[in-house]
mmCIF entry with sequence, helices, sheets and N, C-alpha, C, O atoms, coordinates in Angstrom:
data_MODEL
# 
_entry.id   MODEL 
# 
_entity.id                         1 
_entity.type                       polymer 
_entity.pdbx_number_of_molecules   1 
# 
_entity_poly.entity_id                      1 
_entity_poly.type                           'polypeptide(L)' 
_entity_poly.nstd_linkage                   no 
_entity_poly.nstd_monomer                   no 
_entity_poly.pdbx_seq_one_letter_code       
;(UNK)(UNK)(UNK)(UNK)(UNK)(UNK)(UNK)(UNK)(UNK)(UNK)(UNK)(UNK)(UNK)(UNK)(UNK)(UNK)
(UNK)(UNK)(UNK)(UNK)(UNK)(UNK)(UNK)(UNK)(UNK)(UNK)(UNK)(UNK)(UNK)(UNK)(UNK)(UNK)
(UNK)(UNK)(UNK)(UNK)(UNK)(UNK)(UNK)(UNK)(UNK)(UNK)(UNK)(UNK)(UNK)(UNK)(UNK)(UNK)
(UNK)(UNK)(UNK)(UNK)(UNK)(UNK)
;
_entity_poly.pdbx_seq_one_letter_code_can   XXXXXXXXXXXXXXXXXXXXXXXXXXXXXXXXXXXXXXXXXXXXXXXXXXXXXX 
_entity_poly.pdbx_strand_id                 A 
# 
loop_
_entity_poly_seq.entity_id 
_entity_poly_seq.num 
_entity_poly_seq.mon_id 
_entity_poly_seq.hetero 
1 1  UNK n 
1 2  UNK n 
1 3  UNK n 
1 4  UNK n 
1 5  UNK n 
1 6  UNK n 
1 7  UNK n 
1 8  UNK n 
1 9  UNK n 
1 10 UNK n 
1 11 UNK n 
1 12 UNK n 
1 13 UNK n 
1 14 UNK n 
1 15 UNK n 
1 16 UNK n 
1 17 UNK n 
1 18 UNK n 
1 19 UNK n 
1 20 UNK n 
1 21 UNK n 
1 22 UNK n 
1 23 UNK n 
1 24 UNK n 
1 25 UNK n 
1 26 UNK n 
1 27 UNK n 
1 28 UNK n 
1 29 UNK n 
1 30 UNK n 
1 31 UNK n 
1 32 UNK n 
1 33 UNK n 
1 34 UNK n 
1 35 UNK n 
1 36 UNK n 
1 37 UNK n 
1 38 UNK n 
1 39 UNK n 
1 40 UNK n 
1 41 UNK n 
1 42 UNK n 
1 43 UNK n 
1 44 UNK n 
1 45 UNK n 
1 46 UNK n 
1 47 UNK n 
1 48 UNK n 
1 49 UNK n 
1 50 UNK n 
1 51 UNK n 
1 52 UNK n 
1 53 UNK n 
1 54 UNK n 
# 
_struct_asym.id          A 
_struct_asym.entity_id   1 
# 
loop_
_struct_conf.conf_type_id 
_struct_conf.id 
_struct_conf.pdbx_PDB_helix_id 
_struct_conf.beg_label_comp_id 
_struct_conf.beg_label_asym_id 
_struct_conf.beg_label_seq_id 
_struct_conf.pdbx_beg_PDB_ins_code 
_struct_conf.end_label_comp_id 
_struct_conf.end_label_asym_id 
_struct_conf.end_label_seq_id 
_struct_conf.pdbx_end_PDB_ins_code 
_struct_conf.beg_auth_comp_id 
_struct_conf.beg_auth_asym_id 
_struct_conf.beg_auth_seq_id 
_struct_conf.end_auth_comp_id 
_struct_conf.end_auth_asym_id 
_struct_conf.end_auth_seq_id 
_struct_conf.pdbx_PDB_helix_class 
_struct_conf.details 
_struct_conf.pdbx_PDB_helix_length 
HELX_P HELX_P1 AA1 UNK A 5  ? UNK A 11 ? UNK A 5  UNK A 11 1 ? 7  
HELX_P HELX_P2 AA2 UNK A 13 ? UNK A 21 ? UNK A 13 UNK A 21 1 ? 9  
HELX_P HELX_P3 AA3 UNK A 25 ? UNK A 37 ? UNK A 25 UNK A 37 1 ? 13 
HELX_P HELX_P4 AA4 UNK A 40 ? UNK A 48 ? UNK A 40 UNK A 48 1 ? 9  
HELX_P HELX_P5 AA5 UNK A 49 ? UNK A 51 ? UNK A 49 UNK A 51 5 ? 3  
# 
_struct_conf_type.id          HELX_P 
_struct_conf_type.criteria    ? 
_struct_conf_type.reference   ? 
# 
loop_
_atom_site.group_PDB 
_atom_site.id 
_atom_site.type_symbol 
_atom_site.label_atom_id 
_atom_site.label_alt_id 
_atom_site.label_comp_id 
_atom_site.label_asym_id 
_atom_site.label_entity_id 
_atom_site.label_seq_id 
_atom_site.pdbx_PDB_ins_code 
_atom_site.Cartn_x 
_atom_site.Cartn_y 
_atom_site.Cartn_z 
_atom_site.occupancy 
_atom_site.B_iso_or_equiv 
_atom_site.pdbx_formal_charge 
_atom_site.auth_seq_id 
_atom_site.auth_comp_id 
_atom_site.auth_asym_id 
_atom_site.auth_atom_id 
_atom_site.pdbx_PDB_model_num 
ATOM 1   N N  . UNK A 1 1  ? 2.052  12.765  -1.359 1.00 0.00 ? 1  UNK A N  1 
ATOM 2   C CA . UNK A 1 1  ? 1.020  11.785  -1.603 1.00 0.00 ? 1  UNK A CA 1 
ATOM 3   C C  . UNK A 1 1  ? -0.167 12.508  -2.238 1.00 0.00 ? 1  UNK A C  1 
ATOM 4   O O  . UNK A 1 1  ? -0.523 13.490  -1.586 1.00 0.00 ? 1  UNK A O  1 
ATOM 5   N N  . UNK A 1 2  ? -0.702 12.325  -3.086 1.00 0.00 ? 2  UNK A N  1 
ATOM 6   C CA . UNK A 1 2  ? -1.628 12.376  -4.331 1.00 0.00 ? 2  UNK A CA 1 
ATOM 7   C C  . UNK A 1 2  ? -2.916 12.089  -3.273 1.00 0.00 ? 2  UNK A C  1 
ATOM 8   O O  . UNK A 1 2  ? -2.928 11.553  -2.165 1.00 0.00 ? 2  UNK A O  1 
ATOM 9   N N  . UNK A 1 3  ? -4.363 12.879  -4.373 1.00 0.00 ? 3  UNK A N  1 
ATOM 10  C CA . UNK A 1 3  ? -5.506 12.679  -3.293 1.00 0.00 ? 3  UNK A CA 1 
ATOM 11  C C  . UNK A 1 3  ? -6.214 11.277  -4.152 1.00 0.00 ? 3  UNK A C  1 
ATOM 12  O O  . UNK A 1 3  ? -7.344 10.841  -3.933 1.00 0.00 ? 3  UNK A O  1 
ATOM 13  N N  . UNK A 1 4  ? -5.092 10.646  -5.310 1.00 0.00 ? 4  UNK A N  1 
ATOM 14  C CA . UNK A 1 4  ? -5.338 9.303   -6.107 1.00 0.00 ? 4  UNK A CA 1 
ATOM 15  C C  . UNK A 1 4  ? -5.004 8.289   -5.054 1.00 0.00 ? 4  UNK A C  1 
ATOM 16  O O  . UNK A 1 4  ? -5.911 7.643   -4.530 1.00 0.00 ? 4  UNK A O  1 
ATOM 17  N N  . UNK A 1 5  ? -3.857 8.131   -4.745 1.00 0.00 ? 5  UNK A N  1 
ATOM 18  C CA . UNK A 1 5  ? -2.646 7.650   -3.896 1.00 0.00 ? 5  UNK A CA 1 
ATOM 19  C C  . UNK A 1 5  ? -3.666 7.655   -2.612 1.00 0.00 ? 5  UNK A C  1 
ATOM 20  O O  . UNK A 1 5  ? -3.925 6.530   -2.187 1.00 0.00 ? 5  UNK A O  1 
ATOM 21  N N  . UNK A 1 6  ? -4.091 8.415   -2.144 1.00 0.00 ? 6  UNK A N  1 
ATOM 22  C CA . UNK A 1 6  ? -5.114 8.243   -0.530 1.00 0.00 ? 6  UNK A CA 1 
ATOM 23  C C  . UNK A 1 6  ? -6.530 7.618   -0.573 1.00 0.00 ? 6  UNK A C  1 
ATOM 24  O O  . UNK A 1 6  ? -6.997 7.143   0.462  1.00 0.00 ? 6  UNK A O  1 
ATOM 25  N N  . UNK A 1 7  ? -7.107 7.603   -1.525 1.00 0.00 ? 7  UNK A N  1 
ATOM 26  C CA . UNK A 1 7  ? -7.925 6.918   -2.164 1.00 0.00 ? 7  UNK A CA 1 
ATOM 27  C C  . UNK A 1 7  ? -7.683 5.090   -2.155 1.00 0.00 ? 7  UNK A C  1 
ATOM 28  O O  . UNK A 1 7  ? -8.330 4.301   -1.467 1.00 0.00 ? 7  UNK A O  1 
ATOM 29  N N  . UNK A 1 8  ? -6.582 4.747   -3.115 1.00 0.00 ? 8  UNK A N  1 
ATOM 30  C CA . UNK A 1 8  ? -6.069 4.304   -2.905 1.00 0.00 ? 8  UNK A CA 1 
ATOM 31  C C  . UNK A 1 8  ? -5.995 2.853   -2.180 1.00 0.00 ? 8  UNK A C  1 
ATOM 32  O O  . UNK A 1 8  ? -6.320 1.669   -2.275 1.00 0.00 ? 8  UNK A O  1 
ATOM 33  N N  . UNK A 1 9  ? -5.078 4.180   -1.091 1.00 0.00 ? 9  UNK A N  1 
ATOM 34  C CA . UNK A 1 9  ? -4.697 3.249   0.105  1.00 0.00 ? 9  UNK A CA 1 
ATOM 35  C C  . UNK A 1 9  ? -5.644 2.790   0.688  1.00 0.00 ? 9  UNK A C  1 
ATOM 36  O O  . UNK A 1 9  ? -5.566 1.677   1.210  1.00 0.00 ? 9  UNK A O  1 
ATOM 37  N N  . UNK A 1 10 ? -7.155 3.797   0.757  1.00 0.00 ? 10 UNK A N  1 
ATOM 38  C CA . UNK A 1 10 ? -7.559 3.489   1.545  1.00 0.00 ? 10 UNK A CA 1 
ATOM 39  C C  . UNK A 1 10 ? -8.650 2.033   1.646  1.00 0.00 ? 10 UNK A C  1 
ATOM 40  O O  . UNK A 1 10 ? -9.030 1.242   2.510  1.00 0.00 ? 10 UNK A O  1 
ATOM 41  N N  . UNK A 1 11 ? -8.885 2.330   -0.110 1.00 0.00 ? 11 UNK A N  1 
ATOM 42  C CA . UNK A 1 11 ? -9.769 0.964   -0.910 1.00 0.00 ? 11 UNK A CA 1 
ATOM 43  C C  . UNK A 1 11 ? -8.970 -0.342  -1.323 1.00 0.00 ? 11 UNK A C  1 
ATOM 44  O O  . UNK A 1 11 ? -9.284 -1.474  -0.955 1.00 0.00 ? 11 UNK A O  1 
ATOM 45  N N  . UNK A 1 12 ? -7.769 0.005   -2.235 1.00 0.00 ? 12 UNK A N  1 
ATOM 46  C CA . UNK A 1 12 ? -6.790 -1.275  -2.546 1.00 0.00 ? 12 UNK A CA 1 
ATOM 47  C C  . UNK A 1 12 ? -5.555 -0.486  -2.781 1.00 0.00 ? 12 UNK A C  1 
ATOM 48  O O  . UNK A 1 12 ? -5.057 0.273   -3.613 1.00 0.00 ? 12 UNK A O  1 
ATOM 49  N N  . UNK A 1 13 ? -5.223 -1.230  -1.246 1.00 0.00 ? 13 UNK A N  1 
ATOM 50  C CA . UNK A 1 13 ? -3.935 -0.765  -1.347 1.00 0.00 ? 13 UNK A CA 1 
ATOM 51  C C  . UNK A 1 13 ? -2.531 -1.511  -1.814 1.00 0.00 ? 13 UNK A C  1 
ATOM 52  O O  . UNK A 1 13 ? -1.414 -1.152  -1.442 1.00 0.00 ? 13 UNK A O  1 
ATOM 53  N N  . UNK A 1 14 ? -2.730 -2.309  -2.454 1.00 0.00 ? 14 UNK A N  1 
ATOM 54  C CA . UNK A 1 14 ? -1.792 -3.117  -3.244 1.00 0.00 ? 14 UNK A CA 1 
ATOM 55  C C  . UNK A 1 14 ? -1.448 -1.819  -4.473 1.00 0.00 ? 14 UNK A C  1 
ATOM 56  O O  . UNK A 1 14 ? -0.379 -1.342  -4.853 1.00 0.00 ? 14 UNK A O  1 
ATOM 57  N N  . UNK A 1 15 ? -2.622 -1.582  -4.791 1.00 0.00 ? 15 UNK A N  1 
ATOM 58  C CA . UNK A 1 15 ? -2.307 -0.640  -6.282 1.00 0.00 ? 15 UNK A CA 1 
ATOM 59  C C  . UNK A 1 15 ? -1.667 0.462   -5.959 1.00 0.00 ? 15 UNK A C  1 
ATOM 60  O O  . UNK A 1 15 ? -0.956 1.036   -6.783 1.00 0.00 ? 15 UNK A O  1 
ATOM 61  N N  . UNK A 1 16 ? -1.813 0.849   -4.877 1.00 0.00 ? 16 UNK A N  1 
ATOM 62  C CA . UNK A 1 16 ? -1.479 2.001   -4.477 1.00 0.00 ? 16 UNK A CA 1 
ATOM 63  C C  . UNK A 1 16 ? 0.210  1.855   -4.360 1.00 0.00 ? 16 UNK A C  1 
ATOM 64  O O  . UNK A 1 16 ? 0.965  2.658   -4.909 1.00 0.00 ? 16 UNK A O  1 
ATOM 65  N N  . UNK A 1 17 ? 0.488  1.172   -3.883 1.00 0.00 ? 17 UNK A N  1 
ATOM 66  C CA . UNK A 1 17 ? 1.901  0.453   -3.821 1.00 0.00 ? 17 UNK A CA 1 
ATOM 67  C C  . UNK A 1 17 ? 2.772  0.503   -4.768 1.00 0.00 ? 17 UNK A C  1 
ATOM 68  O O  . UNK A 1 17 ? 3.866  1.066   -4.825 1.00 0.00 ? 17 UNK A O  1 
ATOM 69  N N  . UNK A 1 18 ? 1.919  -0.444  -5.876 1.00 0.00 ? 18 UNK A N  1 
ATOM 70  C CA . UNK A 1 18 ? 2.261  -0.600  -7.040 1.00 0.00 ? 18 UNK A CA 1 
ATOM 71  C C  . UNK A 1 18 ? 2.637  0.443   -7.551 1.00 0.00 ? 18 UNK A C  1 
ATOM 72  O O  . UNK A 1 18 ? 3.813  0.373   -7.906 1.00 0.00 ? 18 UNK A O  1 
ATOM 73  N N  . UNK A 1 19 ? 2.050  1.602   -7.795 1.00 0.00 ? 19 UNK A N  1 
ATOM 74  C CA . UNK A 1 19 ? 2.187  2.523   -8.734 1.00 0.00 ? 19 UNK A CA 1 
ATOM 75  C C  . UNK A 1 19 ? 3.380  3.286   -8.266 1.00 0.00 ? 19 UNK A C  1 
ATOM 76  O O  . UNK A 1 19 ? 3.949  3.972   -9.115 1.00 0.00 ? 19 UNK A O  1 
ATOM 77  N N  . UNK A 1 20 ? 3.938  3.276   -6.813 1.00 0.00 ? 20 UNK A N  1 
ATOM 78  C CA . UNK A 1 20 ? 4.749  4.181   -6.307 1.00 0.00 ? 20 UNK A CA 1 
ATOM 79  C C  . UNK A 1 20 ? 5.506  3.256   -6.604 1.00 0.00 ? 20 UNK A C  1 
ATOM 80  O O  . UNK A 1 20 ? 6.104  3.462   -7.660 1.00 0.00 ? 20 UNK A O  1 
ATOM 81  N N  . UNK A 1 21 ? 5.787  2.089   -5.993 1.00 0.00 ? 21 UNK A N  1 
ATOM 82  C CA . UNK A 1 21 ? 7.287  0.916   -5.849 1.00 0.00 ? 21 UNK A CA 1 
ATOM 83  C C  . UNK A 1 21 ? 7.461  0.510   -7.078 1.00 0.00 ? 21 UNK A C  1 
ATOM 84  O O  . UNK A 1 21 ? 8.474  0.641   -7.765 1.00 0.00 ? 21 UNK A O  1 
ATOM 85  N N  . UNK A 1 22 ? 6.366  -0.033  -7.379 1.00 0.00 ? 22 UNK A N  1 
ATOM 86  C CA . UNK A 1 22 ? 6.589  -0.941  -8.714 1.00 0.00 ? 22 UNK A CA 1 
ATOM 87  C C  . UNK A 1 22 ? 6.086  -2.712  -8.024 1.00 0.00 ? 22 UNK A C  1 
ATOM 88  O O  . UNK A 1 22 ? 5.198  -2.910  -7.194 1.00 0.00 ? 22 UNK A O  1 
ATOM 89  N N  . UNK A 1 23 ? 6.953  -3.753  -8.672 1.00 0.00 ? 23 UNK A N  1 
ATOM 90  C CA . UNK A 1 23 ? 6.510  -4.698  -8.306 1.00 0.00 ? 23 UNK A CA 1 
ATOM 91  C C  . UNK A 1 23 ? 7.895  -5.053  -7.768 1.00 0.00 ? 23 UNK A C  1 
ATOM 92  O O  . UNK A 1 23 ? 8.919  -4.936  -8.441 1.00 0.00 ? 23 UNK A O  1 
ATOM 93  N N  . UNK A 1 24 ? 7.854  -5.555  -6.338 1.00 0.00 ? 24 UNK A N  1 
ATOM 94  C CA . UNK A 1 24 ? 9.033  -5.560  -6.034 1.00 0.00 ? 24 UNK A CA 1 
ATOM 95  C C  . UNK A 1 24 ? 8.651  -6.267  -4.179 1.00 0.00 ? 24 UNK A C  1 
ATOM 96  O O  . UNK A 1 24 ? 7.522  -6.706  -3.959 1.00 0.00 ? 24 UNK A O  1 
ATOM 97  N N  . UNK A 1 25 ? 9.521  -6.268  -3.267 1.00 0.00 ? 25 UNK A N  1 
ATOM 98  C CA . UNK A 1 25 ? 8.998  -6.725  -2.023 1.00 0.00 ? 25 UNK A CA 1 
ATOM 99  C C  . UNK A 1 25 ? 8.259  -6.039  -0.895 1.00 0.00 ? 25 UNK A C  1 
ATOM 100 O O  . UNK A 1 25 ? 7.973  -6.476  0.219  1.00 0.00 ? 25 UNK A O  1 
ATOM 101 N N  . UNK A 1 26 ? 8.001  -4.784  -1.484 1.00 0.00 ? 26 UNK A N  1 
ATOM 102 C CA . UNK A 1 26 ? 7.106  -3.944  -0.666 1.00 0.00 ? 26 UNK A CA 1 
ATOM 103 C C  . UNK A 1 26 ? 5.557  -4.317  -1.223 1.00 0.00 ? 26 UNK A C  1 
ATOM 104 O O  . UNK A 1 26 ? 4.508  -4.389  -0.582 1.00 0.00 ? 26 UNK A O  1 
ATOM 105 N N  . UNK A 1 27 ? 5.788  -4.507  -2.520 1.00 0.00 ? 27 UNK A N  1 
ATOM 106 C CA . UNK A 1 27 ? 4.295  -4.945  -3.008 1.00 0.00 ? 27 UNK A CA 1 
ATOM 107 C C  . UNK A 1 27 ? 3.745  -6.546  -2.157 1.00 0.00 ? 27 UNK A C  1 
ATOM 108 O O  . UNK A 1 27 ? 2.687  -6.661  -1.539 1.00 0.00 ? 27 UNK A O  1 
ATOM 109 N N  . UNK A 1 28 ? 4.570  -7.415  -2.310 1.00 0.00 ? 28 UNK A N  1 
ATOM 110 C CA . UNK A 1 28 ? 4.675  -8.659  -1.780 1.00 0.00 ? 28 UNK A CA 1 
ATOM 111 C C  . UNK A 1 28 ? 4.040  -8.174  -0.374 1.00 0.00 ? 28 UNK A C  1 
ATOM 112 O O  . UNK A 1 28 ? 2.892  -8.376  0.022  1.00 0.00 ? 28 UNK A O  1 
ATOM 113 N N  . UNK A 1 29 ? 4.782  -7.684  0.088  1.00 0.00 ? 29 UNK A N  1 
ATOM 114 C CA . UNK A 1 29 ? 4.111  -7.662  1.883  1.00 0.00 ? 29 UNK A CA 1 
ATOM 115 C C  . UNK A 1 29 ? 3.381  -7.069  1.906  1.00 0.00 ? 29 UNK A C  1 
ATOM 116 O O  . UNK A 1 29 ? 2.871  -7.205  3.018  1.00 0.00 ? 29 UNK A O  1 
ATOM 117 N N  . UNK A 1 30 ? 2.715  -6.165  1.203  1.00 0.00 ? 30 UNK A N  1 
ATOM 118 C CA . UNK A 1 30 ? 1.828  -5.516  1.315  1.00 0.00 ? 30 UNK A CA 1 
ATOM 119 C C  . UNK A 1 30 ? 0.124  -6.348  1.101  1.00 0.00 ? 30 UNK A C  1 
ATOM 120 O O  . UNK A 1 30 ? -1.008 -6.182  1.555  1.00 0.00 ? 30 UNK A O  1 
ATOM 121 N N  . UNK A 1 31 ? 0.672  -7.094  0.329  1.00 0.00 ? 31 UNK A N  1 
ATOM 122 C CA . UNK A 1 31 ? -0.299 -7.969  -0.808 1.00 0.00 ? 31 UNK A CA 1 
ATOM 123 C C  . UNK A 1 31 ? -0.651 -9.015  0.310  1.00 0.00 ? 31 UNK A C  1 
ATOM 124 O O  . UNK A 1 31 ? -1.834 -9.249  0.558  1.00 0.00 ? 31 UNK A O  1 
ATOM 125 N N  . UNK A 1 32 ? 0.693  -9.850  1.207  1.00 0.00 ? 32 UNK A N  1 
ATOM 126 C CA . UNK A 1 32 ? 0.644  -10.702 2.263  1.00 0.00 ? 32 UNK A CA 1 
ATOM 127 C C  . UNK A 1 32 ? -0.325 -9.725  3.732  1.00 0.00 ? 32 UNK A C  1 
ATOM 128 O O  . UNK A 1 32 ? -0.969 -10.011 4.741  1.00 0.00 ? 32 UNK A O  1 
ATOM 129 N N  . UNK A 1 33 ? -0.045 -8.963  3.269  1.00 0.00 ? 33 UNK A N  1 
ATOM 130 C CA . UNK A 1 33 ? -0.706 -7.797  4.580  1.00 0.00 ? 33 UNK A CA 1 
ATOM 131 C C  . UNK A 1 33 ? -1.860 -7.821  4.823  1.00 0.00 ? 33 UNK A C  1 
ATOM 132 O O  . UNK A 1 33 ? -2.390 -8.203  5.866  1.00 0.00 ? 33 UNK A O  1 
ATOM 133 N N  . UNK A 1 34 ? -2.552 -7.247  3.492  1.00 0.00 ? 34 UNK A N  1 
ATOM 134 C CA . UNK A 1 34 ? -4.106 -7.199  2.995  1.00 0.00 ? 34 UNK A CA 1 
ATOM 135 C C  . UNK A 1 34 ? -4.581 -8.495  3.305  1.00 0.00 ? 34 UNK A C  1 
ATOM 136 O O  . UNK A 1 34 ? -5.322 -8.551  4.286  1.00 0.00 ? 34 UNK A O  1 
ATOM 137 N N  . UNK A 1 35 ? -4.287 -9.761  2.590  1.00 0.00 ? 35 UNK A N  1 
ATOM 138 C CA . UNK A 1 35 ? -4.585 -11.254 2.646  1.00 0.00 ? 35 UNK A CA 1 
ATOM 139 C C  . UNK A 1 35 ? -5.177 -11.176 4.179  1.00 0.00 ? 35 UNK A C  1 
ATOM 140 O O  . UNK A 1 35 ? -6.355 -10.967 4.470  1.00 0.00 ? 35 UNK A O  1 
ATOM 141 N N  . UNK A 1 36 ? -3.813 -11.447 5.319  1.00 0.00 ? 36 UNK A N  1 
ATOM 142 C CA . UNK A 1 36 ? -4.108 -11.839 6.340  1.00 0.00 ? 36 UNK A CA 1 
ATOM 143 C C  . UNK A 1 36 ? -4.493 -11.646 7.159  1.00 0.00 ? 36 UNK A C  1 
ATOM 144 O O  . UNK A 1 36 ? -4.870 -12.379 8.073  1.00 0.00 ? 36 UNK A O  1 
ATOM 145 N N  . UNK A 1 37 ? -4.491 -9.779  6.934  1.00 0.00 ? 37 UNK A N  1 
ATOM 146 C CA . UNK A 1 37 ? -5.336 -9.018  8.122  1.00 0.00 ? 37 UNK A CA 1 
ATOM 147 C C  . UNK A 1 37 ? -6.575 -8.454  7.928  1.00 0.00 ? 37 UNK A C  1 
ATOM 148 O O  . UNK A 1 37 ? -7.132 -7.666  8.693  1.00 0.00 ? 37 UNK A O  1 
ATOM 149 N N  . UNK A 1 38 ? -6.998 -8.889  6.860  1.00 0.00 ? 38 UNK A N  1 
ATOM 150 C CA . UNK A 1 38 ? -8.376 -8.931  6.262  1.00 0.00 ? 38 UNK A CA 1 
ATOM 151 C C  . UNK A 1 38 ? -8.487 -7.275  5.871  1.00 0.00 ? 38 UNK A C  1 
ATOM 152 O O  . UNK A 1 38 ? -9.464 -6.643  6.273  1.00 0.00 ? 38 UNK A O  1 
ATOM 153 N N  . UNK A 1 39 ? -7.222 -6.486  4.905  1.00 0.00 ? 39 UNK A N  1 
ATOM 154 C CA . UNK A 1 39 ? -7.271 -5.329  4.902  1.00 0.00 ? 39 UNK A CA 1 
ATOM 155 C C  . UNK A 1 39 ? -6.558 -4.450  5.464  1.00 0.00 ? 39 UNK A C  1 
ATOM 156 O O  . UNK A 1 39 ? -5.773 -3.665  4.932  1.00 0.00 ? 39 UNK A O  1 
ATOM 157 N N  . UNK A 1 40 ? -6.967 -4.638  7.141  1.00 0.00 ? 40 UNK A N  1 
ATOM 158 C CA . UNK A 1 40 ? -5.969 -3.649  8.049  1.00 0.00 ? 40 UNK A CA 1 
ATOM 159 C C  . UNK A 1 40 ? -4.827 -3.554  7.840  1.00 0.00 ? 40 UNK A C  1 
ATOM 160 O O  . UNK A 1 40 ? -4.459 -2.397  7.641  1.00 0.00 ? 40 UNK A O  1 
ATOM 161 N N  . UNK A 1 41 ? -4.149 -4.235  7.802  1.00 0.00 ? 41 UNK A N  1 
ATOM 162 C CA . UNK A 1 41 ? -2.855 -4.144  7.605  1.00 0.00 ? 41 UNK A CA 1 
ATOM 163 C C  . UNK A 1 41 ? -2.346 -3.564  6.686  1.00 0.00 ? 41 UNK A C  1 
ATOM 164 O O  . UNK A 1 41 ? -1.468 -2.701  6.708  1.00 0.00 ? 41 UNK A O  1 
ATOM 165 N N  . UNK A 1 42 ? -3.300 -4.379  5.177  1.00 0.00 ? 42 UNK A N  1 
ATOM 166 C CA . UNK A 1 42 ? -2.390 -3.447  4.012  1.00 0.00 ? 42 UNK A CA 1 
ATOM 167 C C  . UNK A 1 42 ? -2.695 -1.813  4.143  1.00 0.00 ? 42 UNK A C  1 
ATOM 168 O O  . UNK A 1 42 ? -2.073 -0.978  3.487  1.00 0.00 ? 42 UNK A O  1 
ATOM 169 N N  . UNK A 1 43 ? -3.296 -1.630  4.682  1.00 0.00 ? 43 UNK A N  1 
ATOM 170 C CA . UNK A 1 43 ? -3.825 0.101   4.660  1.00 0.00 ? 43 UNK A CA 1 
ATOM 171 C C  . UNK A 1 43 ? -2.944 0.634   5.642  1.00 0.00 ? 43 UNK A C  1 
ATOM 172 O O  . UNK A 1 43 ? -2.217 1.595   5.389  1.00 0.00 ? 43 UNK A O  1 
ATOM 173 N N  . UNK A 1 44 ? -2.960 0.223   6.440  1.00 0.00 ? 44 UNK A N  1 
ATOM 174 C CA . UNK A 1 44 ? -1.288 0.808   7.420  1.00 0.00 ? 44 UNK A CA 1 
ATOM 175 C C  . UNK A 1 44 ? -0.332 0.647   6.367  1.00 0.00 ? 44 UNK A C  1 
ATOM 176 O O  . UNK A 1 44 ? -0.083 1.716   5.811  1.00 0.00 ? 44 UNK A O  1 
ATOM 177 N N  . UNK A 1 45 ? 0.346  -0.439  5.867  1.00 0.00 ? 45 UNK A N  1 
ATOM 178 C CA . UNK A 1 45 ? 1.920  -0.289  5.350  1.00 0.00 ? 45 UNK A CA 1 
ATOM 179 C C  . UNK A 1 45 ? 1.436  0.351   4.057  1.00 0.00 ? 45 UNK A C  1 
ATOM 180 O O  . UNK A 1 45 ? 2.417  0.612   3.360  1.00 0.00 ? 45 UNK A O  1 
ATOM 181 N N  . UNK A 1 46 ? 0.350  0.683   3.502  1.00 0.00 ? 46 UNK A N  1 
ATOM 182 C CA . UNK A 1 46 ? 0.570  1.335   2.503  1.00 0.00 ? 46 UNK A CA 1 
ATOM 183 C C  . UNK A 1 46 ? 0.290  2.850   2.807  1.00 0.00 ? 46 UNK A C  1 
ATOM 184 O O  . UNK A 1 46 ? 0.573  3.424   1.756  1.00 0.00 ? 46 UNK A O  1 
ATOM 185 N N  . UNK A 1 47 ? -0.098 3.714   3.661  1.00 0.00 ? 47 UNK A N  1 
ATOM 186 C CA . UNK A 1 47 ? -0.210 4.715   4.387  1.00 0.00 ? 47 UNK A CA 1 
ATOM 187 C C  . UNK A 1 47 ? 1.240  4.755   4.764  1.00 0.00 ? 47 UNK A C  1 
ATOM 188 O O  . UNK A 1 47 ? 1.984  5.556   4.196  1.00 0.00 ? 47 UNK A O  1 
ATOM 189 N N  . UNK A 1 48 ? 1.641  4.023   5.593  1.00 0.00 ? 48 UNK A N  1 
ATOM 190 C CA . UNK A 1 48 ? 3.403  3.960   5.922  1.00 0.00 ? 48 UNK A CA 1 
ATOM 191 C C  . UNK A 1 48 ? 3.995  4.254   4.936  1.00 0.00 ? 48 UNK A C  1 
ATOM 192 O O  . UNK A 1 48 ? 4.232  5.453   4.788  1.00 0.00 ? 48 UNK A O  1 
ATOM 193 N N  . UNK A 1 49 ? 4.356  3.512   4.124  1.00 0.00 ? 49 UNK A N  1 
ATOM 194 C CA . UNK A 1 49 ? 5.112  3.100   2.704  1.00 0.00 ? 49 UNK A CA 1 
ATOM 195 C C  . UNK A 1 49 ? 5.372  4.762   1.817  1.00 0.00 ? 49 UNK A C  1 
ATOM 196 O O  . UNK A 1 49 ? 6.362  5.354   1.386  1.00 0.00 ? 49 UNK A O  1 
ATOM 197 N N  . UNK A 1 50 ? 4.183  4.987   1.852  1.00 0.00 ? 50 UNK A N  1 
ATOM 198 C CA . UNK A 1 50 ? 3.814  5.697   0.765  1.00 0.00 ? 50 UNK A CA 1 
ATOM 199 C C  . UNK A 1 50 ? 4.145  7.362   1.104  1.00 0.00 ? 50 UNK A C  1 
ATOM 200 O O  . UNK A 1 50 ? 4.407  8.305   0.357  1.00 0.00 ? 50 UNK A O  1 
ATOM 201 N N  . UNK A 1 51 ? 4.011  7.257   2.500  1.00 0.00 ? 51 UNK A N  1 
ATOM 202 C CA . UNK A 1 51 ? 4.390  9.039   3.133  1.00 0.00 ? 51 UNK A CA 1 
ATOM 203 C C  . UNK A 1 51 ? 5.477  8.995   3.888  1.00 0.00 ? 51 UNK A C  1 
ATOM 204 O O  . UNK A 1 51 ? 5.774  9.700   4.853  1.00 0.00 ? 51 UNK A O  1 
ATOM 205 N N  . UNK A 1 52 ? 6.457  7.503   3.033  1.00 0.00 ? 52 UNK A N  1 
ATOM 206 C CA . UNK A 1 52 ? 7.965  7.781   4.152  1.00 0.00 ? 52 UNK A CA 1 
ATOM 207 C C  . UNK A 1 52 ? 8.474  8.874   2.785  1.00 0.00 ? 52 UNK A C  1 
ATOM 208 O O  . UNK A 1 52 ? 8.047  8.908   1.631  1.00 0.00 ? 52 UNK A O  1 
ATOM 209 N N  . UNK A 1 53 ? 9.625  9.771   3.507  1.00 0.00 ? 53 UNK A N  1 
ATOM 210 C CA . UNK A 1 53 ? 10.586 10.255  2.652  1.00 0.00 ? 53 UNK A CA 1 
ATOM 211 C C  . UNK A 1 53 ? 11.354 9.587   2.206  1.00 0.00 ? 53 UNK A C  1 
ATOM 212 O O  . UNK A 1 53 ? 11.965 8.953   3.066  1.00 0.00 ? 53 UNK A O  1 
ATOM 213 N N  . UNK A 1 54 ? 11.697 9.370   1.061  1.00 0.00 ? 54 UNK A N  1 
ATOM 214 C CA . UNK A 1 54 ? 12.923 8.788   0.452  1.00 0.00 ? 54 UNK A CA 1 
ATOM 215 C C  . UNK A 1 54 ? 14.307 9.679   0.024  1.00 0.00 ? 54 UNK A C  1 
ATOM 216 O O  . UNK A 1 54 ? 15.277 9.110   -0.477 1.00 0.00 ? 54 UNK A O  1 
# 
């Protein structure tokens, strides 16, 4: 993870997403994440997301 990528996550983390996944259903929930948890959320699954190993 990039010190772009932590940045990021930590301001909008949709983009952050984006740039690793692409547009696809991790962006979606992520995007649903941010919406409903006023933020929190998307900053967890994109912190998650982003420092799993693939």
């Amino acid at each position: 993870m990039t010190l772009l990528e932590i940045i990021l996550c930590i301001f909008i983390p949709p983009v952050a997403v984006f740039m690793r996944k692409g547009a696809g259903k991790d962006l979606f929930i992520n995007l649903v994440l941010w919406i409903l948890l006023l933020g929190v959320g998307g900053v967890i699954h994109a912190f998650w997301l982003l420092s799993r190993k693939e």
